[in-house]
C-alpha positions in Angstrom: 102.4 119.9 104.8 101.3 117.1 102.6 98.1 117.5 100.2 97.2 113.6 99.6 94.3 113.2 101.9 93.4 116.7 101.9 93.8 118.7 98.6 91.0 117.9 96.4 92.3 116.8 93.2 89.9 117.3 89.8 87.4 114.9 88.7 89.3 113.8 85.8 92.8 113.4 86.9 95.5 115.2 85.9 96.6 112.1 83.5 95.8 108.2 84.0 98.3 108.1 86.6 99.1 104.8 87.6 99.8 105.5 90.8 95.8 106.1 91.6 94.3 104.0 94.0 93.0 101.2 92.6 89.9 101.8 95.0 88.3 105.2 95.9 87.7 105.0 99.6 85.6 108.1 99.3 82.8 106.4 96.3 79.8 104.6 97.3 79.2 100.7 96.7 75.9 100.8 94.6 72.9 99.5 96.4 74.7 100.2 100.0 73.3 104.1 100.9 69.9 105.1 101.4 70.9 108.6 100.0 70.8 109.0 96.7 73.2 112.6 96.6 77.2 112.3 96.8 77.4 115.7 97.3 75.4 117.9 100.2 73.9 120.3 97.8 72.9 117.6 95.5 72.6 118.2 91.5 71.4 122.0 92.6 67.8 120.6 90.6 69.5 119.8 86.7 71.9 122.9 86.8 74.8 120.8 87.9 74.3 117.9 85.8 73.9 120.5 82.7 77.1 121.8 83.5 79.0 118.5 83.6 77.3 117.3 80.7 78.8 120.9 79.4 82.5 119.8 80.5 82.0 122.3 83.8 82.8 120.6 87.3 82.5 122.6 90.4 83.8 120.8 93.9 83.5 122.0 97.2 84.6 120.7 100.7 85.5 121.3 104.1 87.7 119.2 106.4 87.4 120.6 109.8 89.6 118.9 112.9 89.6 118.7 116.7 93.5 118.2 117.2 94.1 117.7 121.2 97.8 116.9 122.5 97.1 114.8 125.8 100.8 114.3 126.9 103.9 115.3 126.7 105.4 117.4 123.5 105.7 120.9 124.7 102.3 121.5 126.0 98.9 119.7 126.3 96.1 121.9 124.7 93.6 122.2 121.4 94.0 123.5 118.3 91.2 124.1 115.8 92.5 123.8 112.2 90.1 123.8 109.5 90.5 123.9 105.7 87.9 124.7 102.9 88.7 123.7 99.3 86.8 125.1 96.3 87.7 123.6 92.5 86.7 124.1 89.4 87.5 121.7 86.4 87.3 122.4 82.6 87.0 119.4 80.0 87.7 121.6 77.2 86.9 119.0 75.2 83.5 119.1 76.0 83.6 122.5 76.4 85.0 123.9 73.2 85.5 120.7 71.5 89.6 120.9 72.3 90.4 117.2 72.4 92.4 116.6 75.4 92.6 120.0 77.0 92.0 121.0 80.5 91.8 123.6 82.7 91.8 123.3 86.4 91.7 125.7 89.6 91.6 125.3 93.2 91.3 127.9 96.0 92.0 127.3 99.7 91.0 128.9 102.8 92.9 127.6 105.9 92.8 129.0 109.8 93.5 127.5 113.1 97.0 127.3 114.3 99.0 124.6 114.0 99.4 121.5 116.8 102.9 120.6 115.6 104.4 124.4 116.1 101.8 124.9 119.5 101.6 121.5 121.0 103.4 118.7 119.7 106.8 119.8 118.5 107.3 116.9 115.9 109.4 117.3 112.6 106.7 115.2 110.3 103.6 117.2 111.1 100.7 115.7 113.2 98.0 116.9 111.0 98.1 117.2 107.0 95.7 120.6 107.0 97.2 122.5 109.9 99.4 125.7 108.9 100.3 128.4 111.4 99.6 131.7 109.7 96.8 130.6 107.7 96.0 131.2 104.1 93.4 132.4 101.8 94.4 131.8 98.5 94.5 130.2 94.9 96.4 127.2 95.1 96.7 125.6 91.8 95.7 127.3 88.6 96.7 125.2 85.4 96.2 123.9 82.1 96.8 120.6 80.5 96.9 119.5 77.3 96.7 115.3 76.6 98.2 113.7 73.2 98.0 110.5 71.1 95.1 109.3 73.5 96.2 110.6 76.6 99.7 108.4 76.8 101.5 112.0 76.6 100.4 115.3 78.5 101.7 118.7 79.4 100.9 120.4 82.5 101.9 124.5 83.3 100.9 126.3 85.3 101.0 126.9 89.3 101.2 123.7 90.4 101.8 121.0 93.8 104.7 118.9 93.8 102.6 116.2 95.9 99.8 116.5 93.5 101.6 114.1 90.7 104.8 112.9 92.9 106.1 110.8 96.0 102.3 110.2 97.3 101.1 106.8 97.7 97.6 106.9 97.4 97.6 103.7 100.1 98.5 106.3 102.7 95.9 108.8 101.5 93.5 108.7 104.7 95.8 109.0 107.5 96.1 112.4 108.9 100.3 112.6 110.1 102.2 113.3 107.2 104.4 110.5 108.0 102.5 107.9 106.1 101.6 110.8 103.3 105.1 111.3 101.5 108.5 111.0 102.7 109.7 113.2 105.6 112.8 113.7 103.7 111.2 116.6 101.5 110.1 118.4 104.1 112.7 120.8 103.0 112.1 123.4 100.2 109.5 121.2 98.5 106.7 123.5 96.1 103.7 122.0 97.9 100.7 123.1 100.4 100.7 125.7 101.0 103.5 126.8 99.0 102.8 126.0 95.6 104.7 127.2 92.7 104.9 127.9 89.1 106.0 125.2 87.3 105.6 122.4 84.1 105.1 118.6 84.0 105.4 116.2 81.6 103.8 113.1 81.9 104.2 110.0 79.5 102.7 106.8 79.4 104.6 104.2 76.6 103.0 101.4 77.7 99.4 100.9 79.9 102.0 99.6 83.3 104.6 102.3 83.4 104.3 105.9 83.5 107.1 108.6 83.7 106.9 112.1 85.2 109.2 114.8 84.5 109.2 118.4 86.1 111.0 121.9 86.7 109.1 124.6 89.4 110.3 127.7 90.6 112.7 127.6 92.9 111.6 130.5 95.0 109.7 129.6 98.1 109.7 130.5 101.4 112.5 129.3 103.8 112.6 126.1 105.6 115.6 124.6 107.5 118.2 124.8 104.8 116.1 126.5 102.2 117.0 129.2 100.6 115.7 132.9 100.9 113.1 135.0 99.7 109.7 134.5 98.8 109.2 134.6 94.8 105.8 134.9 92.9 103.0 132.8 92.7 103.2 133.5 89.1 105.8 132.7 86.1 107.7 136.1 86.8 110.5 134.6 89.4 110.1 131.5 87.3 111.3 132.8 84.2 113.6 135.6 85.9 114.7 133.5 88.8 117.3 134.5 91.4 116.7 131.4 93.8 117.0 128.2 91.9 114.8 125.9 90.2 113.3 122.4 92.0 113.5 119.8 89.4 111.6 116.4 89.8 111.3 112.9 88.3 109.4 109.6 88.8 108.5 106.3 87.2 105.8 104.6 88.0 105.3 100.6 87.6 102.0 98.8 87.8 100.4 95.2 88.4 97.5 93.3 89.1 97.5 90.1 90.9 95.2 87.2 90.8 91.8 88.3 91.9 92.2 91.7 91.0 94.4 92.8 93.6 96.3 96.0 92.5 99.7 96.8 93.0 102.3 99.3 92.2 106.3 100.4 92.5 107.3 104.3 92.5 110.7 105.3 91.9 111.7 109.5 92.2 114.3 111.9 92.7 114.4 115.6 92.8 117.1 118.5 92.9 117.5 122.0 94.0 119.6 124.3 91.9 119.8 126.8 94.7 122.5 128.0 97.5 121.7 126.5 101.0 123.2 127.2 104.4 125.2 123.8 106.1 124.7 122.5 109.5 128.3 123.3 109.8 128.1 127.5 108.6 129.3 126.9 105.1 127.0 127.2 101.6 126.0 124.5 99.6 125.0 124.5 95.5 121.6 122.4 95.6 120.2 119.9 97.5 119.0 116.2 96.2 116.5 113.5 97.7 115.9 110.2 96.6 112.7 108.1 97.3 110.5 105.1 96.8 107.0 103.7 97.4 105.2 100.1 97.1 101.9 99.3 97.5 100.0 96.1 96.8 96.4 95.1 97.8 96.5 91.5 99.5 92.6 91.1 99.7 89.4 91.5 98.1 86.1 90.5 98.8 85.2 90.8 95.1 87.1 91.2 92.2 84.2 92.7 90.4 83.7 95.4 92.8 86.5 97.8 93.3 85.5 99.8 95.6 84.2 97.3 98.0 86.0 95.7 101.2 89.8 95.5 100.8 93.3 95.5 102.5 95.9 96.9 101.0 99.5 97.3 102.5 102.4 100.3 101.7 105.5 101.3 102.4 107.7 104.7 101.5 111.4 106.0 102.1 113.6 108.1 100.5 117.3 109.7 101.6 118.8 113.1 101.0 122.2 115.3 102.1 122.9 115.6 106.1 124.6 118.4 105.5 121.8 120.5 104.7 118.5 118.4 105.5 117.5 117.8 109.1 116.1 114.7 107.9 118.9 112.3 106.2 116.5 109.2 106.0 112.6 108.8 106.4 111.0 105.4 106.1 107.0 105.1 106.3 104.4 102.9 106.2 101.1 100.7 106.9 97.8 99.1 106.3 94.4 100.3 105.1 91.7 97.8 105.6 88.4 99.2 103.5 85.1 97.7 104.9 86.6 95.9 108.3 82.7 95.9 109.1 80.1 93.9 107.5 77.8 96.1 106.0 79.8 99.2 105.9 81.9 98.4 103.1 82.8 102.1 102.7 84.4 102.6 106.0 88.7 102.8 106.5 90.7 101.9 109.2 94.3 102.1 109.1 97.2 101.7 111.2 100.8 103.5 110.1 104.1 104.6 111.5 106.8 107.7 110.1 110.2 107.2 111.3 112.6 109.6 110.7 116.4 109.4 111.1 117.8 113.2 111.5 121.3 114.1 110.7 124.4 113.9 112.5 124.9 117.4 111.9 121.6 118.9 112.7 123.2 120.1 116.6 119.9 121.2 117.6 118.4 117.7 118.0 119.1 115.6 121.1 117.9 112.2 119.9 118.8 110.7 116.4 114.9 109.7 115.8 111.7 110.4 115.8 108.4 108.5 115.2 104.8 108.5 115.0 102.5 105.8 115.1 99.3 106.3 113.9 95.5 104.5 114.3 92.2 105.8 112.8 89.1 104.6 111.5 86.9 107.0 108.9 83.3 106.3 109.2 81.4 107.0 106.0 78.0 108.2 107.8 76.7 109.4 104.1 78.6 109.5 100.4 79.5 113.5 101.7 79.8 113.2 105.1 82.9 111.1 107.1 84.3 111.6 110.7 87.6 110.3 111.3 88.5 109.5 114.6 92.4 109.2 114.8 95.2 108.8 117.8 99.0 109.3 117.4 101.8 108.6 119.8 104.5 110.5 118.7 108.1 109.0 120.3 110.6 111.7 120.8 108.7 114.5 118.7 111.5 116.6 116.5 114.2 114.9 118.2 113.9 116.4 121.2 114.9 119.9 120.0 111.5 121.7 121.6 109.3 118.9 123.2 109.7 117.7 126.4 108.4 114.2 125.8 107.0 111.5 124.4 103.1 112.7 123.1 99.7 111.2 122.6 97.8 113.4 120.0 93.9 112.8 119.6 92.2 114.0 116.6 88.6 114.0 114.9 88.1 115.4 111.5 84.9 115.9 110.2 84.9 115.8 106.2 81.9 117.1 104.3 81.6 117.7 100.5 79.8 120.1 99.1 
């Protein structure tokens, strides 16, 4: 499942990444709440201010949904997933007085089952959070070290593929994984809640572009297609690997428009080095994908205030091999409108669709497409508390290969940082 609405990311990013939102739908207008604390535990008296000043940033927060199929799929029902993140972030700098270091951690607790598997039957996932097992683990444990003022880093450690790739942040707040990341890498991707060992490098040559270059162990647990066995969280498979490596690039492109409206282009492949099993009962050696994402805000109420009301518009695809991936195209997109209310400027509502074309040679499906469509609106009740009210109609869920029909999904999330 995908991480970008869900995963919390450190407080200093990973690098200046241009693909960032050029708002942060989650951040406070000044002068707009009547609570002063962005966080539900507040500054714990001056310890937690101390300990930023120190270079020391805990996070903490839980996203809790109400996921209920009201038609069709393969059942209606409830499911109950919740997800608690807890983070710590490092500024070494401050810290130790290592210019441009970094350490960061994040552990994850998951349960419920999962309304896609249970209810729905869809290939793209009706709800970002929701795995079936369940996990209580550490996630992402790295460090980072930033060069000639940040334009060149290096990243190691056990990292998420969606964390730095194939995300626009446009598509951040809406729950389906359709409108998250392309469908197509669904498919033996080291992501949530799979992530693996793994290095990135990250260069910036000039403030608009940015490339992103990365190798992660190969060894993760099976998917359609992918191949066997489970691997190490840590760098033993990595560096003794009997599974394959995933290998991933991107580069990012960057723009601002007249009145401060904030626009990007992302262009990324990947590869798998490892054996997988055809449609057709052969073997093939690796599997590819290709993608790309566009986003570009088209309003602003104020140039001088980014994070006040604002519509921004996005669109993702990307294509990989039929022989092995259910999914050979996936094409994604829609509109978040920040502050559609006067005087809640820190509200969301979006509207998206995922549409994805399966192969010819995945047999088990018995319709060529599936989509989603997607409505929500996230209602910012404090700066650490939002409930997300969100509906889905999901047109012939995973191609028909477990669903009986055509579903309409209700969801509310309730989002509180610690």
């Amino acid at each position: 499942m995908a991480a970008g609405s869900t995963q919390d990311e450190p407080s200093s990013s990973p690098a200046p990444k241009v693909s960032e939102a050029p708002r942060d739908p989650q951040t406070a207008t000044e002068g707009v709440w009547p609570w002063r604390e962005e966080k539900l535990t507040g500054k714990w008296g001056a310890a937690r201010t101390a300990l930023e000043d120190r270079g020391i940033d805990f996070e903490a927060s839980m996203v809790f949904d109400v996921v209920c199929n009201f038609s069709g799929g393969i059942r209606t029902g409830t499911d109950y997933p919740h997800l608690f993140n807890l983070q710590l972030d490092l500024d070494l700098s401050k810290l130790i007085g290592l210019e441009g270091g970094e350490i960061f951690a994040l552990g994850q607790f998951e349960q419920g089952q999962d309304p896609s598997v249970n209810l729905v039957g869809d290939y793209q996932g009706v709800d970002d959070i929701a795995i079936q097992s369940g996990i209580a683990q550490l996630s992402q444990l790295w460090y980072r070290q930033a060069f000639l003022e940040n334009r060149v880093s290096v990243q190691i450690g056990l990292l998420d593929y969606y964390f730095s790739f194939a995300s626009p942040t446009a598509g951040a707040l809406f729950i389906n994984n359709g409108p998250n990341y392309p469908a197509i890498t669904n498919v033996s991707v080291p992501t949530y809640p799979d992530q693996r060992f793994g290095a990135l490098v990250d260069l910036q040559p000039v403030p608009w572009a940015q490339v992103l270059l990365a190798v992660y162990d190969g060894t993760i647990p099976p998917a359609l297609g992918a191949p066997n066995g489970e691997g190490s969280r840590g760098p033993g498979s990595f560096f003794d690997n009997t599974s394959g490596y995933f290998v991933a690039g991107e580069v990012d492109f960057e723009w601002t428009l007249s009145g401060g409206r904030a626009g990007m282009l992302g262009l990324g492949g990947w590869g798998h080095t490892g054996e997988f099993a055809t449609f057709s009962g052969g073997v093939q050696d690796g599997l590819t994908g290709f993608y790309g994402y566009l986003q570009q805000t088209v309003w602003m109420a104020d140039e001088k205030d980014p994070n006040g009301p604002a519509l921004t518009l996005f669109l993702i695809g990307g294509t990989s091999e039929q022989s092995v991936n259910p999914a050979a195209w996936s094409l994604a997109g829609g509109v978040e409108w920040q502050g559609p209310i006067d005087g809640r400027p820190q509200d969301t509502a979006g509207f998206g669709f995922g549409l994805v074309r399966f192969s010819d040679e995945a047999t088990v499906v018995r319709e060529p497409y599936e989509c989603a469509l997607e409505a929500f609106y996230l209602l910012q009740l404090t700066p650490w508390l939002a409930i997300q009210p969100d509906l889905q109609f999901v047109i012939d869920p995973g191609g028909g290969a477990v669903a009986s029909s055509d579903a309409f999904v209700g969801i509310l999330r309730v989002t509180v940082n610690f």
